[in-house]
ZAMARGU-4260 file (C-alpha; in steps of 0.2 Angstrom, whole numbers, plus 5000, padded with zeros to 4 digits):
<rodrens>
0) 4857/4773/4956 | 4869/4768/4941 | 4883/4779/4936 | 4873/4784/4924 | 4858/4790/4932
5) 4871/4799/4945 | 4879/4807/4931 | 4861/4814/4923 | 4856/4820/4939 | 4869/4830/4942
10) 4867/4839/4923 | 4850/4849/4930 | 4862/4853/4949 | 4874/4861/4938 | 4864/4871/4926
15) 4855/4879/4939 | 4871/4884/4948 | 4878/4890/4932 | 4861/4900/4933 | 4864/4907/4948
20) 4858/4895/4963 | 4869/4892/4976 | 4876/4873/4976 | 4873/4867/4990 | 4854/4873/4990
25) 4854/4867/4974 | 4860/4852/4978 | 4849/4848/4995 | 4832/4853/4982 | 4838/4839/4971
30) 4840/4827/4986 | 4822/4833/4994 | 4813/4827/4976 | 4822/4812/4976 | 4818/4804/4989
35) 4824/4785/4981 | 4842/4790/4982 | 4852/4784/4994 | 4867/4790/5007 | 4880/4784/4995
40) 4869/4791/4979 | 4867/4808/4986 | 4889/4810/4990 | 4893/4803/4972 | 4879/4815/4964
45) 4887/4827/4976 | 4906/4823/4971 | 4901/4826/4953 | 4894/4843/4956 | 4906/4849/4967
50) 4924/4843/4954 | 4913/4852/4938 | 4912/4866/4948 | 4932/4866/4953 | 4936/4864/4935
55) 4925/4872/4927 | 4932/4879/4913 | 4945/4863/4909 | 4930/4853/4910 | 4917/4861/4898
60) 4931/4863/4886 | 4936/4845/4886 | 4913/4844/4886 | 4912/4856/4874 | 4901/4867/4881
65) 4899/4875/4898 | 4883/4868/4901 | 4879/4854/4917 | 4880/4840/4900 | 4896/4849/4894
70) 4905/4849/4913 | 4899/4830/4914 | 4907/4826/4899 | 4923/4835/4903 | 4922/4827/4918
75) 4922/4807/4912 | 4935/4813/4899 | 4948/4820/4911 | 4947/4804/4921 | 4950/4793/4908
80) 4932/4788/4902 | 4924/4787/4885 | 4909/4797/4890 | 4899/4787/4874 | 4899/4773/4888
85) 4889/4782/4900 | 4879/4795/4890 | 4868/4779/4882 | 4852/4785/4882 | 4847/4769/4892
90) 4835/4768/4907 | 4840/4784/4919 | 4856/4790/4908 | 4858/4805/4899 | 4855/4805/4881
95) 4868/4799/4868 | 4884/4812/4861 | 4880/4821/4849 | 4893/4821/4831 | 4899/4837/4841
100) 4900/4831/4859 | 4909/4815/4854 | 4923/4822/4841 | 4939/4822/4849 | 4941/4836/4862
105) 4955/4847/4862 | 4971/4844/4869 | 4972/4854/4884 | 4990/4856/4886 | 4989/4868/4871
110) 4973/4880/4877 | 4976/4895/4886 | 4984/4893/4906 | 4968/4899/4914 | 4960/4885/4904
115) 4971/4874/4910 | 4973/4879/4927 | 4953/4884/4932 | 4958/4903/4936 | 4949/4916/4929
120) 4962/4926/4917 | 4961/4943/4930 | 4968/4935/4942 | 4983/4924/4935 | 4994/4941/4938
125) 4989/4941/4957 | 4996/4923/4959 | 5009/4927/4948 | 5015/4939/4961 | 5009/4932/4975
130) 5017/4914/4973 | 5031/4915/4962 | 5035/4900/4951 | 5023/4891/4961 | 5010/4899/4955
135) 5005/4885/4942 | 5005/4871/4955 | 4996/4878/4968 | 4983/4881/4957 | 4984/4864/4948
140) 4983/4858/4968 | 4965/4867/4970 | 4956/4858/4955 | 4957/4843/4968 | 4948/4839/4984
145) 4952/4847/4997 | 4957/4835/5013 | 4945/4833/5029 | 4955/4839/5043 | 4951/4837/5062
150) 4958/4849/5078 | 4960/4836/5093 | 4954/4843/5110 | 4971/4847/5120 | 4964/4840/5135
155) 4961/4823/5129 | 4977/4824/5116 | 4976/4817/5097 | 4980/4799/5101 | 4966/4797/5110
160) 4954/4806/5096 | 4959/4795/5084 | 4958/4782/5095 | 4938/4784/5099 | 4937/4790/5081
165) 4942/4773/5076 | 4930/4765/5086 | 4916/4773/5076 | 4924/4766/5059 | 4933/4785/5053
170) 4949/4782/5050 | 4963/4796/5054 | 4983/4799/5052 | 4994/4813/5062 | 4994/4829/5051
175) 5010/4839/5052 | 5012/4857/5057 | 5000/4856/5071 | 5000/4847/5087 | 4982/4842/5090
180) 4980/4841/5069 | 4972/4825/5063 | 4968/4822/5043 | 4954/4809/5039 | 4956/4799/5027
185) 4941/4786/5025 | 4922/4790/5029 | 4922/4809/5034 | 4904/4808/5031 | 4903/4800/5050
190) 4912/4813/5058 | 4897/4824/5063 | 4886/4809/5070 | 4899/4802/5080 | 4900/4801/5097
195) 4919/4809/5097 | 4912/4824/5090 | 4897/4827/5099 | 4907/4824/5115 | 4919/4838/5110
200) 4934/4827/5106 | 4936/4834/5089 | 4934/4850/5078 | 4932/4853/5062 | 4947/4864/5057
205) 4958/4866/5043 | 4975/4863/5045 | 4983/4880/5041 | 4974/4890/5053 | 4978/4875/5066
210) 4996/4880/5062 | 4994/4898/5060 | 4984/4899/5081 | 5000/4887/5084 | 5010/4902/5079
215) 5001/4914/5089 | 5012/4923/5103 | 4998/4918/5116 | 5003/4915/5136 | 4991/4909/5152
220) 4984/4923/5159 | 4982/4936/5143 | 4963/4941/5142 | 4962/4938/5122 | 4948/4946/5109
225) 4944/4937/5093 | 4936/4952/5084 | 4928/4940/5069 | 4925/4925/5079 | 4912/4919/5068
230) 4906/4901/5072 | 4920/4901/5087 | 4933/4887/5077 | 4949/4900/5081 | 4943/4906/5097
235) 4941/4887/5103 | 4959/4883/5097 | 4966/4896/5104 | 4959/4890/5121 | 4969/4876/5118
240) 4985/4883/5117 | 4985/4892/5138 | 4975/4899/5150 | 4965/4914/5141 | 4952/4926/5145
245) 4942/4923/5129 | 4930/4937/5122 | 4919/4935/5104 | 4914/4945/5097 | 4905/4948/5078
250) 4898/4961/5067 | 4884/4950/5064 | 4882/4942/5081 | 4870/4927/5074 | 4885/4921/5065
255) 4890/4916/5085 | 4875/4906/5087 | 4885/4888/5088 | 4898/4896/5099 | 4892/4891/5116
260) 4888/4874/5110 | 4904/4870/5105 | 4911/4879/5118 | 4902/4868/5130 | 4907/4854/5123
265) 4925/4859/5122 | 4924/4862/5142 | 4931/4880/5138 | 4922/4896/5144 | 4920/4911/5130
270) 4912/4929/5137 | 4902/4935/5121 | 4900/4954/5116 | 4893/4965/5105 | 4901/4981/5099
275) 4895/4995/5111 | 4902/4980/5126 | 4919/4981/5118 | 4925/4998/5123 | 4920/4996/5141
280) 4931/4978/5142 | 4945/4984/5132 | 4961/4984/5131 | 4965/4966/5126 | 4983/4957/5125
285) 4979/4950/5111 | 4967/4955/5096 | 4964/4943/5082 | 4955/4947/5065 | 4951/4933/5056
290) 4944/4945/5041 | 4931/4943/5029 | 4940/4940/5012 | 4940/4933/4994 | 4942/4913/5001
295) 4954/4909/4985 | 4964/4901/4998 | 4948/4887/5000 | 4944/4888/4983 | 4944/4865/4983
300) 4930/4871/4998 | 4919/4884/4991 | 4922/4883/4970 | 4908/4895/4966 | 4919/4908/4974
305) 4931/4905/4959 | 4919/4913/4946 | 4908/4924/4956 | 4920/4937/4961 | 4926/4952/4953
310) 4936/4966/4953 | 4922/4979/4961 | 4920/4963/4975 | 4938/4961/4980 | 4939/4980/4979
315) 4925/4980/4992 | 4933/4970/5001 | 4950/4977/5004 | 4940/4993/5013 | 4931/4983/5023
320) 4946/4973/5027 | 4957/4989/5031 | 4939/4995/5042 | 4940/4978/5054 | 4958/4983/5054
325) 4959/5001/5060 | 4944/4996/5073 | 4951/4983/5078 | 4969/4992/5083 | 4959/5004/5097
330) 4957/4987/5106 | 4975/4981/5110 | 4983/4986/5124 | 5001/4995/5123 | 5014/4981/5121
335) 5000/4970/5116 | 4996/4961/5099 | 4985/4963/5084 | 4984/4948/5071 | 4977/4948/5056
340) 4972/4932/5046 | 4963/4929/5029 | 4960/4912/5019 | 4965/4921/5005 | 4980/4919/4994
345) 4983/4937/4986 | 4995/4949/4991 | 4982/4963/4990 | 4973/4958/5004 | 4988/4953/5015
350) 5006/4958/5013 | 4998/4974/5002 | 4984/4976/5017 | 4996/4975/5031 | 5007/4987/5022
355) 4993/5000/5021 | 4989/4998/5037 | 5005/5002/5045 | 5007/5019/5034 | 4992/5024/5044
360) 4995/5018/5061 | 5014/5022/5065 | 5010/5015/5083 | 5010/4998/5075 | 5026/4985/5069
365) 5026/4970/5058 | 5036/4956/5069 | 5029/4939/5058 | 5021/4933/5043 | 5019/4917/5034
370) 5008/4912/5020 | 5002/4895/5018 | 4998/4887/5000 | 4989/4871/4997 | 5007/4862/4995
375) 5008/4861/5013 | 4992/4853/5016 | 4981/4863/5020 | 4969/4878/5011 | 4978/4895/5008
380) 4979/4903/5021 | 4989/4922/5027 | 4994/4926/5045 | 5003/4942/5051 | 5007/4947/5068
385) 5007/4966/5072 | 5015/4973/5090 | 5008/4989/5097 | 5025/4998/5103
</rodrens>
């Protein structure tokens, strides 16, 4: 495909999200009926799709209209191209600028900051007083890609990962913060088809909650809960750190389909249960809530999340957050831990929910917390570690 024809097909892919379809189904029904494009076609369509939707608002005012066309246009004019060159007409192009579409854009410095910055305007207070005066960059940060990061398996250690992953043509630095962190920096698209994945020498996992498990106050021998385990990614880096007695467990159990396979691969055992098993096993050393959340911490990952939640969402959210929380709490043994985590970056559903839930349970003390931004590599991402004294 020419850049062209890449840049018309992701025009359709992005009116259909903007009408409500999901992204990456949107995409995969693109890629099904159209079956001549290739591995590299289908990444750049996908890249396209993917930096509209981070800058969304930037981009259709530099397009002109919020539109797929308009998001495209922005898109070739915030990188420095004359979209006129590409919208042609021309064999698979998009049709020509209109007078409208092709008169200077606006100058972006001087349209509102949420504008600027990709954030809806109701929560630029919220990152206000979460971040400070770094509010503005670490928003400016998540209009951009996010990077591809990579948990070595302890066993083997991360020389020897990015050694193998070498082999296989994905190349890899050290990544900071964590000690079995690796940051990929060419062809990420190999990593689930290589044989250091499938063999269990690499993970996919973020580098803040690598550094956030890193943090945990964890020790052989503790028999450990992870209460939202999900696909398993935090209770197979915890098993990293010492000799656990691992139990999953998830409200929605499917969500734990995966787990066994990767642990497997990992060589580490996990005990799955569901809810009416958990009285009987408790009390736990350690019980970690990685909680359901508003994601603005992954917002370069998951940028439909930027526009689709509201107010009545996050609301939802902070009860069913202090809901996992209170539960969670009858699990941990006296002297033991409770952690809570969310990928999200607003003080509401950290600081502001840990605060709440410590006026409820006196039982309970605050002994760490850190909140990690984008700046420091990684997605936003919000740790706290309660005692039970």
């Amino acid at each position: 495909m020419t850049p062209e024809a890449r840049i018309a097909a992701a025009i359709p892919i992005l009116d259909a999200v903007l009408g409500g379809q999901a992204a990456e189904q949107a995409l995969t029904r693109w890629a099904r009926g159209s079956r001549f494009a290739g591995s590299r076609d289908r990444a750049a369509v996908r890249d396209h799709v993917y930096d509209a939707l981070r800058c969304r608002r930037s981009f259709a005012a530099l397009g002109g209209a919020e539109t797929g066309r308009g998001l495209m246009i922005g898109l070739l004019r915030a990188g420095g191209v004359a979209p006129e060159s590409l919208f042609t007409g021309a064999g698979y192009g998009p049709e020509p600028l209109t007078a409208e579409e092709g008169a200077l854009p606006p100058d972006l410095t001087t349209l509102p900051r949420g504008v600027r910055l990709d954030c809806p305007d109701w929560l630029l207070p919220d990152f206000d007083a979460a971040l400070g005066d770094s509010a503005d960059e670490v928003l400016a940060r998540m209009r951009q890609r996010a990077p591809v990061c990579l948990r070595a398996n302890a066993r083997q250690g991360r020389e020897a990962a990015a050694r193998a992953l070498a082999a296989e043509g994905i190349e890899t630095i050290l990544a900071d913060g964590a000690s079995f962190a690796l940051e990929v920096v060419a062809n990420a698209q190999k990593i689930k088809t290589s044989t250091a994945y499938s063999e269990g020498l690499v993970e996919l996992q973020d580098l803040s909650p690598q550094c956030a498990v890193e943090a945990l106050p964890l020790q052989d021998g503790m028999r450990v809960l992870d209460y939202c385990a999900g696909g398993g990614g935090k209770t197979l880096a915890m098993a990293a750190r010492a000799d656990l007695a691992l139990t999953a467990h998830d409200a929605i159990p499917a969500r734990m389909k995966d787990l066994p396979t990767r642990a497997a691969r990992a060589g580490i055992a996990v005990t799955q249960a569901d809810t009416g098993a958990l009285a009987k096993m408790a009390p736990f050393d350690l019980v970690l809530t990685d909680v359901p959340c508003s994601g603005t911490g992954t917002w370069r990952r998951g940028p439909e999340a930027k526009w689709t939640l509201t107010p009545d969402r996050l609301a939802d959210l902070l009860t069913l957050q202090a809901d996992i929380l209170d539960r969670a709490a009858a699990h941990v043994a006296p002297g033991g831990w409770l952690i809570y985590m969310t990928c999200s970056l607003l003080s509401p559903e950290n600081r502001g929910q840990i605060d709440r839930f410590l006026a409820r349970n006196h039982g309970f003390a605050l002994r760490h917390e850190r909140l990690f931004t984008p700046l420091e590599g990684g997605d936003g991402f919000y740790a706290a570690h309660l005692s039970r004294v």
